[in-house]
C-alpha positions in Angstrom: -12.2 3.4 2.3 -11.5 6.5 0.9 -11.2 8.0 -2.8 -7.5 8.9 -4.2 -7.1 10.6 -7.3 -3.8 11.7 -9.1 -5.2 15.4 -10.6 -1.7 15.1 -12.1 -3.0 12.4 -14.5 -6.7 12.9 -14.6 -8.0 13.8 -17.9 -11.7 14.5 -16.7 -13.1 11.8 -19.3 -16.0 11.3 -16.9 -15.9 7.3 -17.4 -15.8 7.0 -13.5 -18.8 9.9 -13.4 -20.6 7.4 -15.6 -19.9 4.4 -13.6 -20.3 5.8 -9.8 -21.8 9.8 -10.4 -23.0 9.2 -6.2 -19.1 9.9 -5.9 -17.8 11.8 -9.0 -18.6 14.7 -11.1 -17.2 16.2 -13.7 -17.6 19.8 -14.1 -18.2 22.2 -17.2 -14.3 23.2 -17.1 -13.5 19.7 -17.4 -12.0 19.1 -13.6 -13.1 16.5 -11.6 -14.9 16.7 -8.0 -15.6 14.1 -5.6 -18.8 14.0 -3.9 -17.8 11.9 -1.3 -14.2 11.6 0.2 -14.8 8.5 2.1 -18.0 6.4 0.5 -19.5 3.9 2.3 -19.2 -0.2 1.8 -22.5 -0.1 -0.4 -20.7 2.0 -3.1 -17.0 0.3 -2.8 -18.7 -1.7 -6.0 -19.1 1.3 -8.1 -15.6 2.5 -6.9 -13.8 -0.4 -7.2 -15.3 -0.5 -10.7 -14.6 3.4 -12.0 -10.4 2.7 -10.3 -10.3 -0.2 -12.8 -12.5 1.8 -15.8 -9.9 4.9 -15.5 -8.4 5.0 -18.7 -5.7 6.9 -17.7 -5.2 4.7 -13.6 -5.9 8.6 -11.9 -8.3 6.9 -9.6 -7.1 4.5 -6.5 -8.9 3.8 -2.7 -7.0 4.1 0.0 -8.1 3.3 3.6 
């Protein structure tokens, strides 16, 4: 599992931060990092929950 994220529509909003902040962060200019590139099966909850939170559908898991 791995985390995919479209910077191109990202607007930093930090819901997925808020939801899973093990993978995300938002930082004080407003872009987004990921912790962890590839999470492991204990956080796909979390993820699968912040890809369907995005408001804006930046956030997708590959494999």
């Amino acid at each position: 599992m791995k985390v995919v994220v479209d910077y191109d529509l990202c607007e930093a909003n930090a819901v997925c931060m808020g939801v899973a902040p093990e993978i995300f962060r938002v930082e004080e200019d407003d872009t987004l990092t990921v912790l962890i590139d590839a999470p492991g099966e204990e956080l796909r909850g979390k993820l699968e929950e912040a890809v369907r939170l995005c408001p804006k559908q930046a956030l997708s898991i590959g494999e």
